[in-house]
N, C-alpha and C positions, 0 to 999 in steps of 0.2 A: 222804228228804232231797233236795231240790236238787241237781240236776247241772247244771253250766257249761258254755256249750257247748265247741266243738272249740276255738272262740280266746279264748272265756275259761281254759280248761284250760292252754293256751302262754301266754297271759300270766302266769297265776300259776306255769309251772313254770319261767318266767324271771324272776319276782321270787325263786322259790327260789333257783336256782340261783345269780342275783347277791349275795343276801346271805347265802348260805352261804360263797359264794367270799370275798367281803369280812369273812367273821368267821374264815374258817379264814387268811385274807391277815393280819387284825389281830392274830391267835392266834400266827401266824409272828413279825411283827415283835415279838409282848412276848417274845417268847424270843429274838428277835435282842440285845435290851433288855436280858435277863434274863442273858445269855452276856455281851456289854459290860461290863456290871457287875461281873461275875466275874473279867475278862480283865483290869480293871484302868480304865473308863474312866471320867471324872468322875460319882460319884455323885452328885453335887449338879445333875447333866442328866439322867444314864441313871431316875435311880428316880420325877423328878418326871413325868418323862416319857409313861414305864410308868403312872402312877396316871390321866393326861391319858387315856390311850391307853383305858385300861381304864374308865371313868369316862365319855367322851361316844363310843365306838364299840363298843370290844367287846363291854363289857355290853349295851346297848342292840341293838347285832346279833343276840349269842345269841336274847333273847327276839323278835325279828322273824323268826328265823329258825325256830322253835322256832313262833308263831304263823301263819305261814305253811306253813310243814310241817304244823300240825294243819288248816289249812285245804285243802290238798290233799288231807289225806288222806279228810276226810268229803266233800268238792266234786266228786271223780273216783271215775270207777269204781275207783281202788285201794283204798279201803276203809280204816281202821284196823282193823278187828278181820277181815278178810279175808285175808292174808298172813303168813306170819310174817316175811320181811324187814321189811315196813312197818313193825310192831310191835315188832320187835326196833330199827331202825332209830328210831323214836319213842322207845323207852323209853332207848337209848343218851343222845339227842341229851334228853330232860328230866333224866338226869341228869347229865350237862355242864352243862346251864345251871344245874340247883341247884347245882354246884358253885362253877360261875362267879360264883352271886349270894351265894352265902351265904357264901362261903371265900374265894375268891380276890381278888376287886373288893375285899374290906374288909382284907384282906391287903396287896395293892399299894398301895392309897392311903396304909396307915399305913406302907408301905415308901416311899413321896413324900416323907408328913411327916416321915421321919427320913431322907431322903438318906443323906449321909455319918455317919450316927451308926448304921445297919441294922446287925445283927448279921450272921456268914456264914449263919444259920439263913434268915434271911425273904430274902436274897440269892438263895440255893440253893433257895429255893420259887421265886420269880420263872425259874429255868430248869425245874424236874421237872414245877410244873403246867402251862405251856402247852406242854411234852415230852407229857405225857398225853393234854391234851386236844386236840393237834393228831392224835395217833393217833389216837383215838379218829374225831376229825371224816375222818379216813383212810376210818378203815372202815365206817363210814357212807356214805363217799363209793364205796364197792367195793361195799357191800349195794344201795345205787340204780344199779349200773351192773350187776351181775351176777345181782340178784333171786333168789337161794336158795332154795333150800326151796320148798313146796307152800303150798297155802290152809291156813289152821286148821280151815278147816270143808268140805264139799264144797261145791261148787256146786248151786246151784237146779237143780232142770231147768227147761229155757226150754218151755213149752208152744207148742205150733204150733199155729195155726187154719187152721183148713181154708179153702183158698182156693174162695172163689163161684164157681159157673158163669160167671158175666158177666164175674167177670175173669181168665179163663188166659188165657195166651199170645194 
């Protein structure tokens, strides 16, 4: 496969970073949203809101961020199947976003279209899911700063050629 060089490698691990930042940032605010609602604040703002929120950022971030990630990870010597952070870190963050896409996005919205008429049930999901998945995107964020664990496999050995006559020292 393809490796990127040194500044294509910073560039993508600054698109990571950015739109991991801004999905775990839009994950916050649906739960700012999500408490609002609770606490008593016009549901006929807080849930239409939420659906806005989740609907042209948050979903759409997860899977940028979730594609970008699997792009680092085959682009750079990290590897997916090399580490087991990366891999644990991968498998965490695809199933967030299956969560995100398949539960929760069609959740919120239908929690939009009924504003003030939402039961306390889809209410109290609007704070426990992005309670989860903000953890979640936590300790993802703790796996890429502290890198755990060993390789899955060992390493290669790197074979050395023997350097020419003509060019030592």
């Amino acid at each position: 496969m393809t490796r990127l060089s040194p500044a294509g490698r910073k560039a993508l691990l600054i698109l990571h970073l950015v739109t991991s930042l801004g999905w775990l940032g839009a994950d916050l605010v649906l739960l700012a949203l999500g408490v609002a609602g609770l606490r008593g604040a016009d549901p006929e703002v807080v849930y239409p809101a939420a659906a806005l929120l989740v609907t042209w950022l948050f979903a759409p971030l997860s899977v940028l961020v979730w594609l970008v990630g699997l792009a680092s990870a085959l682009l750079t010597p990290w590897g997916l199947l090399r580490w087991r952070w990366v891999l644990v870190k991968f498998a965490v963050t695809t199933v967030v976003l299956t969560l995100v896409l398949l539960l929760l996005t069609p959740r919120v919205r239908h929690l939009g279209e009924l504003a003030g008429a939402a039961d306390d049930h889809l209410r109290v999901d609007l704070v426990v899911a992005p309670t989860v998945s903000s953890t979640l995107l936590l300790v993802v964020t703790v796996l890429s700063t502290y890198k755990p664990w060993g390789r899955l496999r060992p390493a290669r050995p790197t074979v050395r050629r023997p350097v020419s006559a003509g060019r030592r020292g």
